[in-house]
C-alpha positions in Angstrom: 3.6 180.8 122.5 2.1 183.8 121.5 -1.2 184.6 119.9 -1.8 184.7 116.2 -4.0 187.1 114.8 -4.3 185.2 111.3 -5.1 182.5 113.7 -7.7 183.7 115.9 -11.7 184.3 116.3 -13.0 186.4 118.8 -16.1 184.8 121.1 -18.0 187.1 123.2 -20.5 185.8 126.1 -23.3 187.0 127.3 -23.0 190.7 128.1 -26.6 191.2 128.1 -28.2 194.2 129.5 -30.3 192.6 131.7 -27.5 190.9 133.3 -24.7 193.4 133.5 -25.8 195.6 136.2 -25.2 193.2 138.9 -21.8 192.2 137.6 -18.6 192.7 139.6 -16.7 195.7 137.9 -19.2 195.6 135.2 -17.9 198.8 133.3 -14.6 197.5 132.7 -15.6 194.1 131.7 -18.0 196.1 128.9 -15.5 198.9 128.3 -12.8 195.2 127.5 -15.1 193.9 125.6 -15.6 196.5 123.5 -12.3 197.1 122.6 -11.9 193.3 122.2 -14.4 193.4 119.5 -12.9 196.7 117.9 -9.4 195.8 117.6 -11.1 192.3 116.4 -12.5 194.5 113.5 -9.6 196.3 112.7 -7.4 193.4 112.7 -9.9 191.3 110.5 -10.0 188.6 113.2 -13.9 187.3 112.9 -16.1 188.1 116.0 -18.8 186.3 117.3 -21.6 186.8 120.5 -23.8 184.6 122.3 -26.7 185.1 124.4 -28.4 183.2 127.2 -32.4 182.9 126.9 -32.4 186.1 125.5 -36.5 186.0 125.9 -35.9 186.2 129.8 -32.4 188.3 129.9 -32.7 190.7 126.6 -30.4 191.3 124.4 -26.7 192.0 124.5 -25.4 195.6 125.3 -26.4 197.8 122.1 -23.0 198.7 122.0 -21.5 195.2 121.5 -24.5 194.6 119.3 -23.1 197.3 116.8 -19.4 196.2 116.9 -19.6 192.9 116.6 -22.3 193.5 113.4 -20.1 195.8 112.3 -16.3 193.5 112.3 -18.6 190.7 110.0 -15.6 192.1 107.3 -13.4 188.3 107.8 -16.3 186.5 108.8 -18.5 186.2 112.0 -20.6 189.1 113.0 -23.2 186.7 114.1 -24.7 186.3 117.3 -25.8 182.7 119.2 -29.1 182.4 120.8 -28.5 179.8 123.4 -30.6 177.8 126.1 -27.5 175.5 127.5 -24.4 177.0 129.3 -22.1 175.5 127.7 -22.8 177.9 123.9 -21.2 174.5 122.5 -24.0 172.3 123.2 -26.4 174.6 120.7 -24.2 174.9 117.8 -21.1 177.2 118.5 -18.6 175.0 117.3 -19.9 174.6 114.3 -20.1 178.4 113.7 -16.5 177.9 114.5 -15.3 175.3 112.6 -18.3 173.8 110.6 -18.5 169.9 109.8 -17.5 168.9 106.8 -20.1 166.5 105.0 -18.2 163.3 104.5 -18.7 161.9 100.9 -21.0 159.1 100.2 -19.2 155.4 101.0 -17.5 154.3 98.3 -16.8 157.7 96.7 -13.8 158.5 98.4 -10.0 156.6 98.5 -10.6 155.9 94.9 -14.2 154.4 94.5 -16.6 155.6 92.0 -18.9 157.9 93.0 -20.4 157.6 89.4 -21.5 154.0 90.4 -24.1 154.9 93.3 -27.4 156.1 92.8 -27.9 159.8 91.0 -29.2 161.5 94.4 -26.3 160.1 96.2 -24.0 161.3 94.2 -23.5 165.0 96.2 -20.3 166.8 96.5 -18.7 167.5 99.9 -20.6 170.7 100.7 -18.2 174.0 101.1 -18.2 175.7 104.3 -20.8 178.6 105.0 -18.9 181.9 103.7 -19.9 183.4 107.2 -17.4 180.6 108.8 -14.1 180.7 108.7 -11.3 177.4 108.1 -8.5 177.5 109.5 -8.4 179.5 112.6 -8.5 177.3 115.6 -7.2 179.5 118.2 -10.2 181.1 120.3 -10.5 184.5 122.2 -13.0 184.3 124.3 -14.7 186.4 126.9 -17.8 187.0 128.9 -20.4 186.9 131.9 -20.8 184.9 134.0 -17.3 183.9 134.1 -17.9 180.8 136.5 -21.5 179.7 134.4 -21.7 180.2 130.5 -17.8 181.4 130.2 -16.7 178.6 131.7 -18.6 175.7 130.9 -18.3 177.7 127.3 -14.6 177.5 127.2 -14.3 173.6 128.5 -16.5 173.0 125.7 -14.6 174.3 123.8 -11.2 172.7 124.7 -12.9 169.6 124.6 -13.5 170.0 121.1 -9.8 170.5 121.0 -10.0 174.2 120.1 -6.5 176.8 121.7 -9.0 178.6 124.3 -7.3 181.7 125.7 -9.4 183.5 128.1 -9.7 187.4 128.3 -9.5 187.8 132.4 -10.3 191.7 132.4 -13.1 191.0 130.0 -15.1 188.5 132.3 -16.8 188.3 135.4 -19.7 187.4 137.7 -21.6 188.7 140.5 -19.1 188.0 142.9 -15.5 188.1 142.8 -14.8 184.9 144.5 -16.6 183.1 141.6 -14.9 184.9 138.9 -11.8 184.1 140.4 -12.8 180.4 140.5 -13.1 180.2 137.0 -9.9 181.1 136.0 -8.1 178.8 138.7 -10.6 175.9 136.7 -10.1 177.1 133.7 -6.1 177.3 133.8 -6.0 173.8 135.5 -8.2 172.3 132.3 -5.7 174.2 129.6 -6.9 177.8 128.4 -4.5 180.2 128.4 -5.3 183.8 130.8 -4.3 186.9 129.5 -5.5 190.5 129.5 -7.4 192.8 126.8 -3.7 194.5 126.2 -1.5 191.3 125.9 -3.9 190.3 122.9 -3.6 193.3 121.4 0.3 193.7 121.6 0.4 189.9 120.6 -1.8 189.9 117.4 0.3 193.3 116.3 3.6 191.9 117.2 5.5 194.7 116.1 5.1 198.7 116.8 5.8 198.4 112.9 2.5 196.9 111.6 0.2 199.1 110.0 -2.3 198.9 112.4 -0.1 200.0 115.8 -1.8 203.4 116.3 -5.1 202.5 115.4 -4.8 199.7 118.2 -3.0 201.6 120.0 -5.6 204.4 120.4 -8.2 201.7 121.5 -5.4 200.9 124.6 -5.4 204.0 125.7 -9.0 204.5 125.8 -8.9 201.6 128.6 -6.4 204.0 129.9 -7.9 206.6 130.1 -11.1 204.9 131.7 -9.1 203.8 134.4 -8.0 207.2 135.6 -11.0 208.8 134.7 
């Protein structure tokens, strides 16, 4: 199974500025994370951030900030203010995948809508342009990988979301609790995979119109590496 990048939003965690400093490898995991959310944009898969008690640990990265504002073209482009862990809990999955109002009783499997009361009678309200259907698969990175990534992420399995998790994209403070994560998070049923294998797997093909672009980005992490 490969990923899909009709398929797929983008969910980044938690990269505030407050917080990254102390974060194992923490240059890479931004460096990632921006090119997560740039290829996101270029491959019109919707991007969206959250951030913990961003009254006591500031804002996101202004980086991230601008490229996830700035990939709202198929949706997202929204950040999350969240107090729980688990990004879930204040209202993520909705961004996601928003409810659907169900009609009023008797309106549905044939009844007669006409027959209830005039304020009752309400159509099933469409879903919030910003929010996309359809695209249940979820990319999803962030700090700290053992606190709001994870408990993010089981969330979001439990809500029966595809979770695959961006391992060169996340971390914590330590390594050892980073690396606990993952072994959790691959036990519950996310899928690990690196910055590069989502952005060979949403091309697919050195033929799509979008290789070199994507490409380019790749080789950035490249040439981080070595630099």
């Amino acid at each position: 199974m490969l990923l899909d990048a009709d398929d797929s939003q983008l969910v980044l965690v938690d990269y505030q500025a407050r917080l990254m400093p102390v974060i194992f490898e923490n240059e890479m995991i931004v460096a990632n994370a921006l090119r997560l959310a740039r290829m996101a944009r270029s491959m019109e898969v919707p991007v969206w951030a959250t951030e913990q008690n961003p009254d006591g640990l500031g804002r996101n990265i202004p980086e991230l900030i601008a490229a996830i504002e700035t990939a709202s073209n198929a949706g997202g482009g929204k950040t999350l203010a969240k107090m729980h862990f688990d990004a879930v809990e204040d209202g993520l999955a909705d961004w996601l995948r928003p409810p659907v109002r169900k009609p009023p009783q008797g309106a549905s499997q044939g009844g007669n809508a006409r027959s209830l009361p005039r304020h009752l009678q309400r159509p099933v309200e469409p879903a919030s342009s910003d929010s996309p259907e359809g695209r249940n698969t979820i990319v999803i990175a962030g700090c700290e990988a053992h606190v709001c990534l994870m408990q993010t992420a089981l969330g979001l399995l439990e809500e029966e979301f595809e979770v695959w998790v961006v391992t060169d994209a996340c971390s914590s403070r330590t390594e050892r609790n980073r690396d606990a994560a993952f072994d959790r998070l691959a036990g519950a049923g996310a899928e690990l995979v690196t910055t590069e294998m989502v952005a060979f797997e949403w091309l697919r093909t050195a033929e799509h119109p979008l290789f070199r672009e994507v490409l380019g980005l790749v080789k950035q992490g490249d040439a981080q590496k070595n630099g």
